[in-house]
Backbone as JSON, one array per atom type, in Angstrom:
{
  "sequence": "XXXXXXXXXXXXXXXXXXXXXXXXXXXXXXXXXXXXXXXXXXXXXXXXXXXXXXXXXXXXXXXXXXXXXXXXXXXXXXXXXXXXXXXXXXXXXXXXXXXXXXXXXXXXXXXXXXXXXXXXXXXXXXXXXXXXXXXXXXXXXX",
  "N": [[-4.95, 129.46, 132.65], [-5.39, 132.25, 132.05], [-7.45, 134.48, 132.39], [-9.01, 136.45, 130.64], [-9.28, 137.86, 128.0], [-7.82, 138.08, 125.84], [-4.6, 136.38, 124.87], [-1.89, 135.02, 126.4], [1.01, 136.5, 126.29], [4.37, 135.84, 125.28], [7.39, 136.41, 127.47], [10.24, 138.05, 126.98], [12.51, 139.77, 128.02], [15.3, 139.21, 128.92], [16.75, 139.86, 131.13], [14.85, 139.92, 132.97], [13.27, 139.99, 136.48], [11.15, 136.64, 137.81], [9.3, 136.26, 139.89], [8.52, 134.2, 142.95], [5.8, 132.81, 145.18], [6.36, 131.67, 147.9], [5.6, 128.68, 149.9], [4.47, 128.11, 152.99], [4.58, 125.27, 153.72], [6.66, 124.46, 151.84], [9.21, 125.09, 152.07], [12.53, 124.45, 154.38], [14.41, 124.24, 156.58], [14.7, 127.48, 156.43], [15.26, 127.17, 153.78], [13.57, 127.44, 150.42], [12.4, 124.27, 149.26], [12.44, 122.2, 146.73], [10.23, 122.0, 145.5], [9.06, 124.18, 145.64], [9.11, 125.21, 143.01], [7.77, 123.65, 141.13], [5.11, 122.77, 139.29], [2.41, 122.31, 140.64], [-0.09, 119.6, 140.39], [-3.06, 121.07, 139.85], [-2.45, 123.39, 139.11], [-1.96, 122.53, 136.3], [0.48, 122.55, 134.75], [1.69, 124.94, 134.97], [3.45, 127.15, 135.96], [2.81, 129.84, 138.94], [4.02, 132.69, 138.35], [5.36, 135.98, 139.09], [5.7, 139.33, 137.37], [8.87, 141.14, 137.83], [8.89, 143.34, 136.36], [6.64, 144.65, 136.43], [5.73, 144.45, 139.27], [6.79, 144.92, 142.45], [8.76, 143.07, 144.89], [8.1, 142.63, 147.13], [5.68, 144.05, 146.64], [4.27, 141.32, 145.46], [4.24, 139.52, 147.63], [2.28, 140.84, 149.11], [0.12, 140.86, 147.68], [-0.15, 137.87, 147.4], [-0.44, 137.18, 150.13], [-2.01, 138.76, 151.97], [-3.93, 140.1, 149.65], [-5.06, 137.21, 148.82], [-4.82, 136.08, 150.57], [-3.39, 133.4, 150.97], [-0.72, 131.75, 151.98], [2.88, 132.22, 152.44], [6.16, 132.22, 152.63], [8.18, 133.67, 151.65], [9.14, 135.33, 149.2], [11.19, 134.77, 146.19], [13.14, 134.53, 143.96], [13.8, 134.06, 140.18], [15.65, 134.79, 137.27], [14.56, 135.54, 133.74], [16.52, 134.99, 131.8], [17.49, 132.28, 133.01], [15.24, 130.64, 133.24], [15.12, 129.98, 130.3], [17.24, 129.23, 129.55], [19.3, 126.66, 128.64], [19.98, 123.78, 130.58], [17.44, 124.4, 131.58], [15.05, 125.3, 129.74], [12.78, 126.32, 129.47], [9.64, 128.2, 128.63], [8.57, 130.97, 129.04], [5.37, 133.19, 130.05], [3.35, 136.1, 130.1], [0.69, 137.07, 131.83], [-1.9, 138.32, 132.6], [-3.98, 138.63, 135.29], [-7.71, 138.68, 136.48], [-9.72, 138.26, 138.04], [-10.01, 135.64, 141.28], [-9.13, 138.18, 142.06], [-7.35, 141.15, 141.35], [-4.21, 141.2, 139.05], [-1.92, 142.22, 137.72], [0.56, 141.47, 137.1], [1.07, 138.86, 136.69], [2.4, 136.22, 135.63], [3.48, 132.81, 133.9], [5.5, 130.21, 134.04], [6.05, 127.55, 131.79], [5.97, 124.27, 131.9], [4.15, 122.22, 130.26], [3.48, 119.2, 128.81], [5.92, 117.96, 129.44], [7.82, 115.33, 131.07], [7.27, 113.75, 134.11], [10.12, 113.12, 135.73], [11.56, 115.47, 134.15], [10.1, 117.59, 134.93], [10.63, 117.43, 137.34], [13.79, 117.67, 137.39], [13.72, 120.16, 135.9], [12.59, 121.71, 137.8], [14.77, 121.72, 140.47], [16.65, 122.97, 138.97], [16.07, 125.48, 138.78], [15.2, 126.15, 141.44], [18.0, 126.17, 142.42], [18.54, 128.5, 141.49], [17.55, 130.4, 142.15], [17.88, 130.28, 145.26], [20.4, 130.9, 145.12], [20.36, 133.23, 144.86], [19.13, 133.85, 147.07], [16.46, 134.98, 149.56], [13.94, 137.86, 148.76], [11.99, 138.97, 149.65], [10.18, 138.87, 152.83], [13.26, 140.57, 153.36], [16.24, 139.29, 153.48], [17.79, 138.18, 157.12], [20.9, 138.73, 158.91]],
  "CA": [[-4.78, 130.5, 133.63], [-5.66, 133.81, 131.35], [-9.13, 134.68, 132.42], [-9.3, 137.81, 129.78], [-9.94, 137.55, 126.42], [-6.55, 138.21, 125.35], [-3.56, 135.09, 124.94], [-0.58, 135.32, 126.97], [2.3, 136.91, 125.64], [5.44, 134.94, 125.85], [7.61, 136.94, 127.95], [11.4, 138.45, 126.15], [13.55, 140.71, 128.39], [16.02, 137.73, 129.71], [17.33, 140.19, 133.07], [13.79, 140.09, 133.83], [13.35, 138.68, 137.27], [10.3, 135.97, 137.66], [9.1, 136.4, 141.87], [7.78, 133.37, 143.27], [5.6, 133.0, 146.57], [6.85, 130.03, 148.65], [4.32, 128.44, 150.84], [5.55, 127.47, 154.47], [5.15, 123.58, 153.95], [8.16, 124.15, 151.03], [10.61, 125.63, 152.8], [12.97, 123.13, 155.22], [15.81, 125.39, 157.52], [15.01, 128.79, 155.93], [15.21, 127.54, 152.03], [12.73, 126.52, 150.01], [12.34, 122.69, 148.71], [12.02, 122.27, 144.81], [8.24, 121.76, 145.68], [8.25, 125.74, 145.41], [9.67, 126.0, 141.31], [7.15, 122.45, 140.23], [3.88, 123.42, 139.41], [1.27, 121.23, 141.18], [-1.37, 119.16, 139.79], [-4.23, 122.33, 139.51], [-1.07, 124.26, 138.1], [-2.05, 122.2, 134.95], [1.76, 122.72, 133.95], [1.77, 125.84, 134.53], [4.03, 127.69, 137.15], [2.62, 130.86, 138.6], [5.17, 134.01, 139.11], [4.73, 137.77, 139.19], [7.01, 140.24, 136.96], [9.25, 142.43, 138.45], [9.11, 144.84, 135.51], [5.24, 145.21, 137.15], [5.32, 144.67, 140.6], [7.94, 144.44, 143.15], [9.22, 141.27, 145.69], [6.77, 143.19, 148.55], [3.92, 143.95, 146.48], [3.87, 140.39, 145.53], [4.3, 138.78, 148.59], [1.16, 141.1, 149.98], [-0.75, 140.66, 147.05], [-0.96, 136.73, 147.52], [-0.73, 137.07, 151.64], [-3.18, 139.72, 152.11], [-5.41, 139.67, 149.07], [-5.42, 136.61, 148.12], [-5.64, 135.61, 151.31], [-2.5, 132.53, 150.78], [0.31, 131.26, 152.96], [3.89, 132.39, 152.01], [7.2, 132.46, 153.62], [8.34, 134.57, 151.25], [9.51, 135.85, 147.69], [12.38, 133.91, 145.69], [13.08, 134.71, 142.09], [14.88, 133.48, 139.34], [15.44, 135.53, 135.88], [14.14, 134.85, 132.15], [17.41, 133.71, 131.11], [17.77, 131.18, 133.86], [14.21, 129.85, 133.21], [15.08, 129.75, 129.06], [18.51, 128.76, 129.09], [19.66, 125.31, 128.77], [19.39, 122.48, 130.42], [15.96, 124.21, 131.77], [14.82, 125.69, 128.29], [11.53, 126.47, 129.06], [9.06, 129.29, 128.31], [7.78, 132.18, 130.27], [4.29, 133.99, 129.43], [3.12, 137.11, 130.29], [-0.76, 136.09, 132.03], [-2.48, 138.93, 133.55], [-5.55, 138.04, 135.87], [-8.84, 139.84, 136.76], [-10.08, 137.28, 139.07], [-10.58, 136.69, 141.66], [-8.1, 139.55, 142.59], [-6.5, 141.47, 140.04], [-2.98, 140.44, 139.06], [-1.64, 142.56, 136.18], [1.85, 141.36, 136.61], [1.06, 137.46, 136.62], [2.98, 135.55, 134.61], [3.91, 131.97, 134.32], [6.41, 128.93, 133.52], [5.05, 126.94, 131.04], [6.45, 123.02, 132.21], [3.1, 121.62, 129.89], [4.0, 118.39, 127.85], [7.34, 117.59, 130.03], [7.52, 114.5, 132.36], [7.95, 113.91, 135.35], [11.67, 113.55, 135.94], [11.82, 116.65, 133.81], [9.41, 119.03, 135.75], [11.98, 117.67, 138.76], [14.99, 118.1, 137.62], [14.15, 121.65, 135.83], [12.4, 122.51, 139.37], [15.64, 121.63, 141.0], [17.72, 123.85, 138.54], [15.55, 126.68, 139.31], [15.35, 126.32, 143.01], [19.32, 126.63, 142.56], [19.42, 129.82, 140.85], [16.46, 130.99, 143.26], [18.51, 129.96, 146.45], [22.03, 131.25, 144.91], [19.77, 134.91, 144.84], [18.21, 134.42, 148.11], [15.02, 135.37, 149.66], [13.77, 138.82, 148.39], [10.92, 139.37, 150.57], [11.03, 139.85, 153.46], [14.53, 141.02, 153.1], [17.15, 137.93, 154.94], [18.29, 138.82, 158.56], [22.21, 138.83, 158.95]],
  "C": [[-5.33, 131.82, 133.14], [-7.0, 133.36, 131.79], [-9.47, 136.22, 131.39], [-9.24, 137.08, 128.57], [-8.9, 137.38, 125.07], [-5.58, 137.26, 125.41], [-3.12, 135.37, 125.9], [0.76, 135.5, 126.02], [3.67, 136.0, 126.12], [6.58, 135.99, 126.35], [9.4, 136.97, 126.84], [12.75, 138.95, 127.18], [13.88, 139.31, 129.94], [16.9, 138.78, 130.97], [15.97, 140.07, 133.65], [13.17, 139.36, 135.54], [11.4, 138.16, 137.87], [9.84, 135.77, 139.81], [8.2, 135.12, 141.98], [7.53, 133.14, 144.82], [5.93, 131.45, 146.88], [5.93, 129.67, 149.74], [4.79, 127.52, 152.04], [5.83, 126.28, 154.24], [6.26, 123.36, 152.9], [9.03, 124.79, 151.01], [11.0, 124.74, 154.11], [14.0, 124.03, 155.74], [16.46, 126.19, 156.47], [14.97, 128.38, 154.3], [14.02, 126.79, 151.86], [13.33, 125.21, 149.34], [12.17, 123.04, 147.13], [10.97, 122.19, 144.46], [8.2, 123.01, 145.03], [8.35, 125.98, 143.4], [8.95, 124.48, 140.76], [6.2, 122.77, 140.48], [3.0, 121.86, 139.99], [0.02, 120.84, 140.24], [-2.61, 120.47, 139.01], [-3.13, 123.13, 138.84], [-1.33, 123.86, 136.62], [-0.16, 122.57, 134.16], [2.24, 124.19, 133.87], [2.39, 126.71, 135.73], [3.76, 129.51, 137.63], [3.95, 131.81, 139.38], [4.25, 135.29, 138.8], [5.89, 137.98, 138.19], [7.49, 141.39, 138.08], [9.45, 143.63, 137.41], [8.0, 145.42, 135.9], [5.09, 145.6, 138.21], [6.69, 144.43, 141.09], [8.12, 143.27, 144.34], [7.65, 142.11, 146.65], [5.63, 142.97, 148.64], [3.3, 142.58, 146.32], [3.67, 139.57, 146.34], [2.69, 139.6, 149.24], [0.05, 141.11, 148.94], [-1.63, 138.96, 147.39], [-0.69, 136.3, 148.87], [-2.32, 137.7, 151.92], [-4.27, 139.96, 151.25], [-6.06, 138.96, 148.7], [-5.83, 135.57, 149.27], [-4.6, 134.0, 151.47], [-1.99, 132.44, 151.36], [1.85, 131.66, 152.27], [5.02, 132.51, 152.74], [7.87, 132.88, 152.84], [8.9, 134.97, 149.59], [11.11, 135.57, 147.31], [12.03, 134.42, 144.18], [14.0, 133.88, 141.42], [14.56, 134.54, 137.72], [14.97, 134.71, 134.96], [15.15, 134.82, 131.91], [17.47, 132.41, 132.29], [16.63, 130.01, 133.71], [14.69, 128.86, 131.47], [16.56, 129.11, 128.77], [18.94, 127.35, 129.26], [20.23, 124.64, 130.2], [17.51, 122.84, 130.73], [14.85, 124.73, 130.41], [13.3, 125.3, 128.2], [10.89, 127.98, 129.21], [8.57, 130.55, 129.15], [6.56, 133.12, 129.57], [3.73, 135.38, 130.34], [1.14, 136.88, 130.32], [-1.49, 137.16, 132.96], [-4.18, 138.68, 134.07], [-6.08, 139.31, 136.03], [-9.59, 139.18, 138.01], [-9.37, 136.61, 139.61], [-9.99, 138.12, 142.75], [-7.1, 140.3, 141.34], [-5.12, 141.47, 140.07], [-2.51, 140.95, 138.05], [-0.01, 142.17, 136.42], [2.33, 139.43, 137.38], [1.81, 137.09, 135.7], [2.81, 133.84, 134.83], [5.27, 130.87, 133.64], [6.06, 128.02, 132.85], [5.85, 125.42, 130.77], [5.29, 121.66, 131.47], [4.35, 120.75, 128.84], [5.41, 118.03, 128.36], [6.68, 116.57, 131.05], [7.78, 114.17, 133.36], [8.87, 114.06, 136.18], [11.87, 114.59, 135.27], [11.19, 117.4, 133.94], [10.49, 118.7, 136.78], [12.98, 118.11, 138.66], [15.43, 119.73, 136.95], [13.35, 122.47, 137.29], [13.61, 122.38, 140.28], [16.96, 122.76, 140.62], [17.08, 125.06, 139.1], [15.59, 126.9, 140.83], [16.47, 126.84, 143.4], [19.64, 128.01, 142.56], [18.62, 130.64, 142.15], [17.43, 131.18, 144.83], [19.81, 130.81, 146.77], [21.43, 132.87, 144.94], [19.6, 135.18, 146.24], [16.45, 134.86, 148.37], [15.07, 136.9, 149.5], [13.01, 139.63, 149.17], [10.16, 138.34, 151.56], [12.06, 140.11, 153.59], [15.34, 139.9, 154.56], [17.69, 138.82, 156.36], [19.53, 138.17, 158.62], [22.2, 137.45, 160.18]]
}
């Protein structure tokens, strides 16, 4: 995923919260499916989010609506402890893009070398914590 010249930093500050765009076909009456927190095939293992210490639920949702030009039904998070903490006890990197839209507060989930029942069932824990937050953007209607 890094297209710069630079690694990815592995991400630290565990309130940090991890924004993820949800794409209409994985959401089922208003929530998303666990489709949205398992990285897909071209994902290579690799789950993309935004930071919110960079950007906020909004900007991200109109970054990959409007510039990127993507499908979303809307912005779900989950924090860096929830990603790192046991049973899901996996990594988070710090991945800023340049192409082809700039993305300085990319990150991702790093589910590489896990198998298949265990990308599901830590996409299922995450979906939880995601769900138990709510949707972020556009803000839920009462």
């Amino acid at each position: 995923m890094t297209d710069g010249a630079a690694a990815a930093v592995q991400l630290a500050d565990l309130d940090e919260l991890l924004f993820r765009q949800v794409h209409p076909s994985w959401v089922r009456d208003a929530e998303p499916t666990s489709q949205a927190f398992k990285p897909t095939p071209k994902d290579t293992g690799r789950l993309s989010v935004a930071r919110a210490s960079i950007t906020t639920a909004e900007a991200a949702f109109q970054l990959h609506t409007c510039s990127r030009g993507f499908g979303s039904e809307g912005t779900w998070a989950v924090t860096l402890e929830e990603v790192r903490r046991a049973p899901i006890s996996l990594p988070a990197f710090h991945d800023p893009l340049t192409e082809p839209v700039a993305d300085p507060a990319h990150a991702y989930i790093d589910f590489t070398g896990r198998s298949r029942k265990e990308i599901e069932t830590k996409a299922k824990l995450l979906l939880a914590a995601a769900r138990a937050r709510g949707r972020l953007h556009p803000a839920e209607t009462p």
